[in-house]
C-alpha positions as CSV (number, residue, x, y, z in Angstrom):
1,X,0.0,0.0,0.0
2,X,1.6,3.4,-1.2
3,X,1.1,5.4,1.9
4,X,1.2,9.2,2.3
5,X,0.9,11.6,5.3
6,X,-2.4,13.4,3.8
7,X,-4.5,12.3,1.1
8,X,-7.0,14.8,-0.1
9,X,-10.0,13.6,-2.5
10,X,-11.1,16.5,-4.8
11,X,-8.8,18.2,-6.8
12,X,-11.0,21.4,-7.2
13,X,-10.7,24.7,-5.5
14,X,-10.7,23.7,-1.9
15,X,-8.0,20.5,-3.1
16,X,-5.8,23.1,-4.9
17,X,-5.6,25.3,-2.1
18,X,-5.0,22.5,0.9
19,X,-2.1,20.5,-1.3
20,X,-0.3,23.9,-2.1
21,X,-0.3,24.7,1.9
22,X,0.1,21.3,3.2
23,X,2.9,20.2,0.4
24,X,5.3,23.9,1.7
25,X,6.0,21.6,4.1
26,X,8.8,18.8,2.5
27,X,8.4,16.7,5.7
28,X,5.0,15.6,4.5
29,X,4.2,13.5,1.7
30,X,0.7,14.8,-0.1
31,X,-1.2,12.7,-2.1
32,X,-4.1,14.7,-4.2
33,X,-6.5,12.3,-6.2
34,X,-9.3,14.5,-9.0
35,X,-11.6,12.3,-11.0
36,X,-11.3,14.6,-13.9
37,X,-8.8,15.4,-16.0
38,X,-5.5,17.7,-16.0
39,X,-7.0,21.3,-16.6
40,X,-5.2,21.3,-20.1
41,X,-8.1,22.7,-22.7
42,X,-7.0,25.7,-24.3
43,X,-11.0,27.2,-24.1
44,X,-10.7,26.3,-20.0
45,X,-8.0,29.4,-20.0
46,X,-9.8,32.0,-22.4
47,X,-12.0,33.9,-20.3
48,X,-15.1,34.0,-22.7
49,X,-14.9,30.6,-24.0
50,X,-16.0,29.1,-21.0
51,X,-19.3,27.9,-22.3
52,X,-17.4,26.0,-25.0
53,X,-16.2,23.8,-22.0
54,X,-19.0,23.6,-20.7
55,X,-21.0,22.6,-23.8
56,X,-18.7,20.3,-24.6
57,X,-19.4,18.5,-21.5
58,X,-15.7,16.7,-20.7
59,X,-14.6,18.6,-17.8
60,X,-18.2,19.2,-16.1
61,X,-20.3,16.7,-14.4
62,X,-24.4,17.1,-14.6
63,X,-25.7,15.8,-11.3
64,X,-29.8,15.3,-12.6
65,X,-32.0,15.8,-9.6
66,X,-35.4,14.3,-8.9
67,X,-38.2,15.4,-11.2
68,X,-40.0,17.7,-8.7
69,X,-43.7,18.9,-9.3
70,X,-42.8,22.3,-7.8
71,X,-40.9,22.8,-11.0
72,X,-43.6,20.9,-13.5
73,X,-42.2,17.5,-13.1
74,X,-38.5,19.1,-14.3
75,X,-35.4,18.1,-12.7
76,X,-32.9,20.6,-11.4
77,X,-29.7,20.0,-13.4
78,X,-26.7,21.0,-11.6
79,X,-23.2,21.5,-13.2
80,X,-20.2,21.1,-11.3
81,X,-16.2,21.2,-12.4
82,X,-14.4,17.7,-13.2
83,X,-11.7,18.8,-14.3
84,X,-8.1,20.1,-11.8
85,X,-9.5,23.3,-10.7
86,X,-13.0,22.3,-10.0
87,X,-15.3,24.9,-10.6
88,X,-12.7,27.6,-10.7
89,X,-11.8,26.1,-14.3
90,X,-14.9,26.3,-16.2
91,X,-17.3,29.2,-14.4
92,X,-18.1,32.6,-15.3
93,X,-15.0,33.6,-12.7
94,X,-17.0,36.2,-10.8
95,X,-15.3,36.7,-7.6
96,X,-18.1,37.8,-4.9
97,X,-17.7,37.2,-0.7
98,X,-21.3,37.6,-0.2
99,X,-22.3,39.5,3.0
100,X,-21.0,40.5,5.9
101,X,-24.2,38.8,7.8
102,X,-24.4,35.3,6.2
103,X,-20.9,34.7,8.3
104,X,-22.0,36.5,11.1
105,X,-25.1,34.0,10.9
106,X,-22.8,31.3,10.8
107,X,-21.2,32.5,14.2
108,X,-24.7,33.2,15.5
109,X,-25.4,29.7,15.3
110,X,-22.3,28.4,17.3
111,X,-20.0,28.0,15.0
112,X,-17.2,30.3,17.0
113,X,-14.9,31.8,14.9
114,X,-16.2,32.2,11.4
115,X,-17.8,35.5,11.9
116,X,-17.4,38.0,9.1
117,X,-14.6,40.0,11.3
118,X,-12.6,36.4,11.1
119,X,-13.1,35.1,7.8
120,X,-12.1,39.0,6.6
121,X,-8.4,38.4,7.3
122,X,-8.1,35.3,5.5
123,X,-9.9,36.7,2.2
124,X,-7.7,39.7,2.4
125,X,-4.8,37.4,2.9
126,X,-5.5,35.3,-0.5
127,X,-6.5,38.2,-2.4
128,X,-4.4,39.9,-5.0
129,X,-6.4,42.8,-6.2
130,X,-5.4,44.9,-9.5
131,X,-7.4,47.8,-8.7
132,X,-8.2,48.3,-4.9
133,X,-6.4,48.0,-1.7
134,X,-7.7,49.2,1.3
135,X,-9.2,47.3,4.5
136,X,-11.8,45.4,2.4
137,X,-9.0,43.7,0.0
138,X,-5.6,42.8,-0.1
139,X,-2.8,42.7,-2.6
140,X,-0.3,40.0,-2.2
141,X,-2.1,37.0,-1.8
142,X,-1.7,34.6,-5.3
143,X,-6.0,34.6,-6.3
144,X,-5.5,37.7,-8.9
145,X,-9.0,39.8,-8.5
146,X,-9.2,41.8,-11.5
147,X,-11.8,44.2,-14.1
148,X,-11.6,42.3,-17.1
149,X,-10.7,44.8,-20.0
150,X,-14.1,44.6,-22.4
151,X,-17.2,45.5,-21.6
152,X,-19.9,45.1,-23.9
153,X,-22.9,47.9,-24.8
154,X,-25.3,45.9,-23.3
155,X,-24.0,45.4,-19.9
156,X,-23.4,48.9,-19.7
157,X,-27.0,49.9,-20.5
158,X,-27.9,47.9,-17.6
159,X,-26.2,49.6,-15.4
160,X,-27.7,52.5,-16.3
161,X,-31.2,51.1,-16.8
162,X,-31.3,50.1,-13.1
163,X,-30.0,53.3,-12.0
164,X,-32.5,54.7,-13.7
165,X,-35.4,53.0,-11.8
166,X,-33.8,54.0,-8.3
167,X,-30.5,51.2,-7.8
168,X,-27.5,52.9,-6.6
169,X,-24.4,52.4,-8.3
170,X,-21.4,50.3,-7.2
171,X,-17.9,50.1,-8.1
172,X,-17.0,47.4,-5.5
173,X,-19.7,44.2,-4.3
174,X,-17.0,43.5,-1.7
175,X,-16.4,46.3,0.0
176,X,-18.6,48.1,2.8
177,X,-21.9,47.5,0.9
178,X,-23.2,44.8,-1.2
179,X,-26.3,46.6,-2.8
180,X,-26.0,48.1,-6.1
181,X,-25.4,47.7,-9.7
182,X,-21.8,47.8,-11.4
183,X,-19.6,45.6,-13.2
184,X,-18.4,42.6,-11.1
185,X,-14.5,41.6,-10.2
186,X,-13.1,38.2,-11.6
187,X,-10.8,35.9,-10.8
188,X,-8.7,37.0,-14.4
189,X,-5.2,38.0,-14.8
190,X,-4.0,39.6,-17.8
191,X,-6.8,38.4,-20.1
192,X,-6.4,35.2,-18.8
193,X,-8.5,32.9,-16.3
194,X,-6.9,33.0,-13.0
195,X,-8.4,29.4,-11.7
196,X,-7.5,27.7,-8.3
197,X,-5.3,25.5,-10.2
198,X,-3.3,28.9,-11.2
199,X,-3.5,30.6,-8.2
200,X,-2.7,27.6,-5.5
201,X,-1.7,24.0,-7.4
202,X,1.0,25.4,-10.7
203,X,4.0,26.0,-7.7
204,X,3.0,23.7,-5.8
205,X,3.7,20.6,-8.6
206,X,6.9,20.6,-8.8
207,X,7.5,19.9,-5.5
208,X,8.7,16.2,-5.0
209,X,6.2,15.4,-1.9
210,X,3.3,16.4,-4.1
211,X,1.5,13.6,-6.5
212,X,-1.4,14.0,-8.1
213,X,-3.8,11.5,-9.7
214,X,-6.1,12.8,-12.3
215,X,-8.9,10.2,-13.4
216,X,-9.3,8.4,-10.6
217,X,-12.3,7.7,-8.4
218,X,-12.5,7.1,-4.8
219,X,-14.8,4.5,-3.5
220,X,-14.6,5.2,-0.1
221,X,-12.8,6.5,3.1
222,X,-10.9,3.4,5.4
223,X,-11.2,2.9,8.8
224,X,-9.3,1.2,11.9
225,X,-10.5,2.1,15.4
226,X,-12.5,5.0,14.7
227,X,-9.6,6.6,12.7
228,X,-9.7,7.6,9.0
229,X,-6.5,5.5,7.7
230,X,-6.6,6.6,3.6
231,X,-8.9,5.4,0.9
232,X,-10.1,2.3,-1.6
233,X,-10.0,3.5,-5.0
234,X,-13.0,2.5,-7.3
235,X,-10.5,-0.1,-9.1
236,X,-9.5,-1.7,-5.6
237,X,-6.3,0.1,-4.8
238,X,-5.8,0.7,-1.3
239,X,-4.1,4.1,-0.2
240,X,-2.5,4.7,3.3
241,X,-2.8,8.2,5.4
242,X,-0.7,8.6,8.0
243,X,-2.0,11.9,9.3
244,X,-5.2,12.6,7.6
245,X,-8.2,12.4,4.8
246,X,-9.6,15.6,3.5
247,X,-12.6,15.6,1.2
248,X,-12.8,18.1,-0.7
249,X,-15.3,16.3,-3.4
250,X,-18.2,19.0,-3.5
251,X,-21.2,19.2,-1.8
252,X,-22.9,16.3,-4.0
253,X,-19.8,14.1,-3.9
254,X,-18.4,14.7,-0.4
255,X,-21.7,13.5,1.2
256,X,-21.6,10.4,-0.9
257,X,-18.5,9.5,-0.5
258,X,-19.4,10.0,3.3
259,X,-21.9,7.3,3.7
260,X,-20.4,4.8,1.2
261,X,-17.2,5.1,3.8
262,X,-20.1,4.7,6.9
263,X,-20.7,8.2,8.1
264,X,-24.6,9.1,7.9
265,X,-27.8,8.5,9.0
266,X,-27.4,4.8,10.6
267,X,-31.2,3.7,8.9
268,X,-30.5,4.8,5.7
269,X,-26.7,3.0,5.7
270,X,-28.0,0.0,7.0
271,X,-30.6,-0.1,4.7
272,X,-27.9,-0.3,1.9
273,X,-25.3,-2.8,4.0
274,X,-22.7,-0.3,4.8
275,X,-21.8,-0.6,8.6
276,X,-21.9,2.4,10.6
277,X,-18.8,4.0,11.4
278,X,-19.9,7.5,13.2
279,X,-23.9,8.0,13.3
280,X,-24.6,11.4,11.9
281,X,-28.1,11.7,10.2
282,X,-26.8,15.4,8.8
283,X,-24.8,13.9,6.2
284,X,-26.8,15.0,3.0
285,X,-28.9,16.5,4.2
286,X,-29.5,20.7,4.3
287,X,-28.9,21.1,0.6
288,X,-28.9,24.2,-0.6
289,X,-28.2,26.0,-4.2
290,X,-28.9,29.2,-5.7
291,X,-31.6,29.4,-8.3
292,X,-31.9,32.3,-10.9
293,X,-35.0,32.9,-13.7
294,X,-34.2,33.7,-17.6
295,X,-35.5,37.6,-18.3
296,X,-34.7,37.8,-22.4
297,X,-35.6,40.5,-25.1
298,X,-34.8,40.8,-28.4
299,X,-32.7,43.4,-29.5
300,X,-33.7,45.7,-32.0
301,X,-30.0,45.7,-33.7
302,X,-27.6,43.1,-34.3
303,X,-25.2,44.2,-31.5
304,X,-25.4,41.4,-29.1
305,X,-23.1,38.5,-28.7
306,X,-25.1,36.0,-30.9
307,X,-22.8,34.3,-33.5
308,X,-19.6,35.8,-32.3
309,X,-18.5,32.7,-32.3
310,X,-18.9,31.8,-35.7
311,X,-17.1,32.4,-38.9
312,X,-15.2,35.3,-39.8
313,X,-16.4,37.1,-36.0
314,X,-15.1,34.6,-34.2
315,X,-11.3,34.5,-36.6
316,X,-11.1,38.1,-35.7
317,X,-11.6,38.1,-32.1
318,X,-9.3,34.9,-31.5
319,X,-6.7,37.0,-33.9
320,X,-6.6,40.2,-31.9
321,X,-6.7,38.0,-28.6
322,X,-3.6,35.8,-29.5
323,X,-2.0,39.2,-31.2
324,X,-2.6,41.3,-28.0
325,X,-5.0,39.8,-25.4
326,X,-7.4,41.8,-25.5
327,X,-11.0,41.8,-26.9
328,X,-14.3,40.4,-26.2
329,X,-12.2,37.0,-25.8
330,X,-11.2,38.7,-22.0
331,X,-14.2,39.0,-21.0
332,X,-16.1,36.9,-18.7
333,X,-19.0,37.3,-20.5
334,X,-21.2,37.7,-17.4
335,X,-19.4,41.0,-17.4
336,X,-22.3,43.0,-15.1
337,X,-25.1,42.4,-12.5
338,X,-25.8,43.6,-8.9
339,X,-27.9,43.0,-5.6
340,X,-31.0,44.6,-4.5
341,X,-33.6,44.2,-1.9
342,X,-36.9,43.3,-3.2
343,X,-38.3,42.8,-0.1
344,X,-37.9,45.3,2.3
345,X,-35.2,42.7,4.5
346,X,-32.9,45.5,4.5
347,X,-30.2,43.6,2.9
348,X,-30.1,42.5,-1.0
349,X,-31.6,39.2,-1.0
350,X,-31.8,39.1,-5.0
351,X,-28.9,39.1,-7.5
352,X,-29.0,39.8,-11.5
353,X,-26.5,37.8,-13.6
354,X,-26.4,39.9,-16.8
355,X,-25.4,38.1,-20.2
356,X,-25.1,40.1,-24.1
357,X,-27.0,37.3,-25.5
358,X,-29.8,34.9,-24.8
359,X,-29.0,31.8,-23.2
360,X,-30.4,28.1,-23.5
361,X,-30.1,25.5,-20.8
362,X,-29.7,21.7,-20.7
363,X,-33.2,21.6,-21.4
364,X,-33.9,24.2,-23.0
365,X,-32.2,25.5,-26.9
366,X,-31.1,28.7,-27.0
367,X,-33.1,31.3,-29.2
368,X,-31.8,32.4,-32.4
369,X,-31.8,35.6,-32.8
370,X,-29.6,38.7,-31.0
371,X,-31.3,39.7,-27.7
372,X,-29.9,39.6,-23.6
373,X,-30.3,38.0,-20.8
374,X,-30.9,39.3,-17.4
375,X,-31.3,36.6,-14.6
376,X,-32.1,37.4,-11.0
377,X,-31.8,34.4,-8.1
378,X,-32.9,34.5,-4.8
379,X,-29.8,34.3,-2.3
380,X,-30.9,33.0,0.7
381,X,-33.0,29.8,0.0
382,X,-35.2,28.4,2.6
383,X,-35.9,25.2,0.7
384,X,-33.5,21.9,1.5
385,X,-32.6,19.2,-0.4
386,X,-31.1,16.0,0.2
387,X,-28.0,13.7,-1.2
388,X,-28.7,10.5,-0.4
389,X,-27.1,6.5,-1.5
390,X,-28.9,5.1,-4.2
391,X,-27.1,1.6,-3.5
392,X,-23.6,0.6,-2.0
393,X,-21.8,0.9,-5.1
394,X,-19.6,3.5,-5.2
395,X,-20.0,3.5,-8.9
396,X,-23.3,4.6,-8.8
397,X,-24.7,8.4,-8.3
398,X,-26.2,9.6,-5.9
399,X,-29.9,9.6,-5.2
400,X,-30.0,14.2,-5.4
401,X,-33.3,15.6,-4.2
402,X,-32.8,19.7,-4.9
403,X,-35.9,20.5,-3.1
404,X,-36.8,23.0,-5.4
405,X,-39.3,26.0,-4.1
406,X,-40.2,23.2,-1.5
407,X,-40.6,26.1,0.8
408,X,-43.0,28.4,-1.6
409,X,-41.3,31.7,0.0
410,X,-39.0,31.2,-2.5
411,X,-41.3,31.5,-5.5
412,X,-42.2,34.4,-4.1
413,X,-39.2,36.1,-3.7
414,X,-38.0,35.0,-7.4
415,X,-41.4,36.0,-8.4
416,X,-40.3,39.9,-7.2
417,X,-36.4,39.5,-8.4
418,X,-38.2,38.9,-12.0
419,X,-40.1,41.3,-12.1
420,X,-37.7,43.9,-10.7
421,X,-35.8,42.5,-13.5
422,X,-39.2,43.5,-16.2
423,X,-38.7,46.8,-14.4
424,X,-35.2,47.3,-15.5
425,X,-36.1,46.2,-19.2
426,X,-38.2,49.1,-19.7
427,X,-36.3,51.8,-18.3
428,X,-35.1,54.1,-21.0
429,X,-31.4,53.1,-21.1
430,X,-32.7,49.6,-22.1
431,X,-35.5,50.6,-23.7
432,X,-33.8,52.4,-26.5
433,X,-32.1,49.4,-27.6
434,X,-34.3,46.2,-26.9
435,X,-37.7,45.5,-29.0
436,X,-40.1,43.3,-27.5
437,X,-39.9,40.0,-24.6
438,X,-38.8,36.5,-25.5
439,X,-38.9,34.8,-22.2
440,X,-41.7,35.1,-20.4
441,X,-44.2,36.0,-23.4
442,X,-45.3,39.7,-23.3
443,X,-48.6,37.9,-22.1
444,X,-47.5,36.6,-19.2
445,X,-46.0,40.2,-18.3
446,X,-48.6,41.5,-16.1
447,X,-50.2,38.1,-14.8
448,X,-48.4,36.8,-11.6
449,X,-50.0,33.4,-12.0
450,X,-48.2,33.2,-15.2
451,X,-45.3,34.5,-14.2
452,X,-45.2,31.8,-11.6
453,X,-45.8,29.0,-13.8
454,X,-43.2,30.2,-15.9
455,X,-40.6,30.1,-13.4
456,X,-41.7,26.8,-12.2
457,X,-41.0,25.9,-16.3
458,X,-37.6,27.5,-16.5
459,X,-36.0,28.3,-13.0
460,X,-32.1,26.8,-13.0
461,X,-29.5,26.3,-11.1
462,X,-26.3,28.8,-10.6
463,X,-24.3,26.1,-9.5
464,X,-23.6,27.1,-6.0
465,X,-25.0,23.7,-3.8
466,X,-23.8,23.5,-0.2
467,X,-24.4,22.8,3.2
468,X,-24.6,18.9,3.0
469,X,-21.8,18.3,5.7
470,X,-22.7,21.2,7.1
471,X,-20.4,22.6,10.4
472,X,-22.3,23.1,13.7
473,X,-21.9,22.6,17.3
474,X,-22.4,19.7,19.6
475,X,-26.1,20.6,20.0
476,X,-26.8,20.9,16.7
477,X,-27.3,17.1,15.8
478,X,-27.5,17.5,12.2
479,X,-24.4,18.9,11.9
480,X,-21.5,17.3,10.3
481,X,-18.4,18.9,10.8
482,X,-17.1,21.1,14.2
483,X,-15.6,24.6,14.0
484,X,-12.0,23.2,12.6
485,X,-14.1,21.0,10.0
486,X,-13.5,17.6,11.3
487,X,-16.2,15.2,11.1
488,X,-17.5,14.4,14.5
489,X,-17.8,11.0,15.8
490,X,-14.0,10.1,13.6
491,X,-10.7,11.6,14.1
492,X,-8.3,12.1,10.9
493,X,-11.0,12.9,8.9
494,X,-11.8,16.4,7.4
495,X,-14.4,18.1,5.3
496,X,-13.1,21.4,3.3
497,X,-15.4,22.4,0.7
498,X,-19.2,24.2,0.4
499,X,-20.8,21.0,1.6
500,X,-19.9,22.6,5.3
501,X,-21.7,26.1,5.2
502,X,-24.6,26.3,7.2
503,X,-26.5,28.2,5.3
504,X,-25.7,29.7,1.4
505,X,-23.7,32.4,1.4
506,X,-25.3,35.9,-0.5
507,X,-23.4,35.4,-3.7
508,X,-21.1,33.7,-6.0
509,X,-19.4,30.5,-3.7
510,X,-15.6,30.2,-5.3
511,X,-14.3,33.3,-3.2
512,X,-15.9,31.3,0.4
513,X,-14.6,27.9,-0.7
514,X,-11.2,28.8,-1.5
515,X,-11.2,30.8,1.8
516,X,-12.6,27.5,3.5
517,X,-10.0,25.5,2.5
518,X,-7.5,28.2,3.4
519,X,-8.6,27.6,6.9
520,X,-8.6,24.1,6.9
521,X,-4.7,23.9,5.9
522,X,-4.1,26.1,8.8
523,X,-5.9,24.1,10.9
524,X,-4.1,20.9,10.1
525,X,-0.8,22.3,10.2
526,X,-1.8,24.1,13.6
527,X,-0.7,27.3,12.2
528,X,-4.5,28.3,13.3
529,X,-6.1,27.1,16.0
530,X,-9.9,27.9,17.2
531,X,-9.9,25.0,20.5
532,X,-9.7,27.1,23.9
């Protein structure tokens, strides 16, 4: 058995971080296994060409929920990264904290030492900002924040269509405020993508105590007296860890891999064979995820982004990219959007992802024809999901219950985000330069029964799910994971990516994971410590 001092499972932006930090030290032998493949594809490092990767469908993974009647017998189809750099390889690269109170909420709930005045440090300490440095942001940490260097027509008259109906501008959506329109920050550096991979892993593999295993599968975490000792791989190979397992698999994967290896409810792992290694009925449970509706119109000129990528357009932009990086090729497409309260809660609780063009979906073929794309999600479900073993073999998916608009307050509060987004459509700035509605039908404008069917048809994922391992005190008995983010009930065994939030975060979740993970290498190498 090839044994190592810490194996970490996940080699997305929580793995990246942990093996850079735990490999500085050459005493310790890492071991970082990724099901995907090396993060090689020339479209995963052009900023715009994202959706090339992910319509080519090699380095993401579609995790196909239950058909649910709350969204017409649809199934929420979420995306995640398979591919070295997770997520961080193949999103839109918007980098967003979310609010000040969704960590102070996670404090509130016992979880001592994650308030927003700690977690602040440690985002300032990984963030290399291009354009702002002041108490909010940092400047020498190796995640390069930057403005990408195109913006198109169309996200600017957004920005100045909502400020025309009363939202404030706002150059910065992590600094004092959240609210506001403006063009968001990304994770780009010098027309490139600046992925986790970039930022964390690229020094770190060259270091001889670092190896790294791309396509390869875990089939479950090994245990001898209540201690994590490695992992089986799906083709039988045993692996040793000396000091300790990290999962860092996702918040759909981590929770399976969890109760294949015997942590979970004790019913439902009996029920499949698996003996029980540490009873926590939390595992898989308190899944959350950020879902956004689809506002088109047409535009009445062909000045959008549809067929850029064909023909002689798209010969032209890759020229002047490869010639002098710059272009609509560095942009990252979802160039603006903003946050706004719709509901009088006194903090945003709706966000507008803004896109040049209009967008299809899994299920769903884009239109043909130029027009944009302005899509609001609510930020703070109430509704929970569930990940759950469809059988003991660790081949096998897992059983993913979204629990879409299961609580109906978040209908609702989509139901206002849309048509806050309608609003914005048909102020002059936007006005001037769109025609009529695609999606919803100008009939279905004014009729909130309509309106509400319609988001029950189309309402998708933004690929944010958490909270399935989810961190908590002692008295909370569905949590998963204690304040240093090992699992309770087990010792050398740690959880390091979204599935521990509590509750979602108010935003994009990259900027929060790779912060989580930051914390969990300082924890392991005791250069943090939150035990009294």
């Amino acid at each position: 058995m090839e044994q190592f001092d810490y194996v970490i499972v996940g080699g997305g932006s929580s793995g990246c971080v942990i093996a850079s930090r735990l490999s500085e030290d050459p005493g310790m032998k890492v071991l970082l296994i990724e099901s995907g493949r090396r993060d090689d594809d020339r479209w995963i490092k052009i900023p715009a060409t994202f959706f090339k990767v992910v319509q080519k469908g090699v380095d993401v993974v579609a995790y196909a929920g239950e058909k649910s009647d709350k969204l017409n017998g649809r199934e929420n189809i979420v995306l995640q990264g398979h591919v070295i750099g997770g997520s961080s390889s193949v999103n839109a690269m918007l980098y967003i904290r979310g609010q000040s109170d969704d960590y102070d909420s996670w404090a509130q709930d016992g979880n001592r030492g994650w308030s927003y005045r700690d977690v602040l440090p440690v985002f300032r300490d990984l963030e290399s900002n291009m354009e702002i440095a002041d108490e909010h942001h940092g400047t020498e940490g190796e995640l390069r924040v930057s403005e990408t260097g195109f913006h198109h027509p169309l996200s600017r008259a957004f920005i100045r269509a909502a400020q025309q109906v009363g939202i404030r501008y706002n150059p910065d959506f992590n600094g004092a405020k959240q609210e506001g329109v403006g063009f968001y920050q990304t994770t780009t550096h010098d027309g490139r993508r600046w992925s986790a991979a970039d930022a964390f892993l690229r020094k770190a593999e060259a270091r001889g105590n670092l190896k790294i295993m791309t396509e390869t599968r875990v089939a479950k975490v090994t245990f001898e007296g209540g201690r994590a000792t490695g992992v089986v791989l799906q083709d039988g190979t045993p692996i040793g860890a000396a000091g300790e397992v990290i999962l860092c698999a996702g918040a759909i994967e981590t929770p399976r891999l969890l109760q294949l290896s015997g942590v979970g409810d004790a019913a439902h792992l009996k029920s499949h064979g698996i003996e029980v290694v540490s009873e926590l009925p939390g595992v898989g449970s308190n899944f959350q995820d950020h879902l956004e509706a689809n506002i088109q119109c047409y535009t009445r000129d062909p000045i959008s982004l549809y067929r850029q990528d064909k023909g002689l357009a798209s010969v032209w932009h890759m020229a002047q990219y490869m010639a002098f990086r710059t272009g609509l090729l560095t942009s990252n497409v979802v160039e603006c959007g903003g946050f706004v309260d719709v509901s009088g809660a006194g903090i945003p609780d709706i966000q507008f992802h803004v896109l040049p063009f209009m967008v299809g979906w899994v299920d769903r073929a884009p239109i043909e024809a130029h027009g944009m794309s302005v899509n609001p999600c609510f930020l703070r479900p109430r509704s929970r999901g569930s990940v759950r073993l469809r059988s003991s073999d660790p081949k096998e998916r897992a059983l993913f219950d979204a629990g879409s608009f299961s609580d109906p307050e978040d209908l609702e509060l989509l139901l206002r985000g849309t048509k806050k987004a309608i609003e914005i459509f048909r102020a002059p700035a936007l006005a001037s330069v769109v025609k009529e509605f695609a999606l919803p039908s100008p009939q279905a404008l004014s009729d909130d029964d309509a309106l509400r069917d319609f988001l029950r048809n189309t309402a998708k994922t933004v690929f944010h799910p958490v909270g399935t391992a989810k961190m908590g005190p002692d008295t909370d008995r569905m949590s998963v994971v204690d304040v240093e983010l090992r699992v309770k009930g087990v010792r050398g065994l740690r959880v390091a990516d979204a599935s521990i939030m509590p509750r979602l975060i108010s935003g994009n979740t990259n900027a929060p994971v790779i912060m989580i993970a930051e914390r969990a290498a300082r924890f392991i190498s005791g250069k943090e410590s939150l035990v009294s």
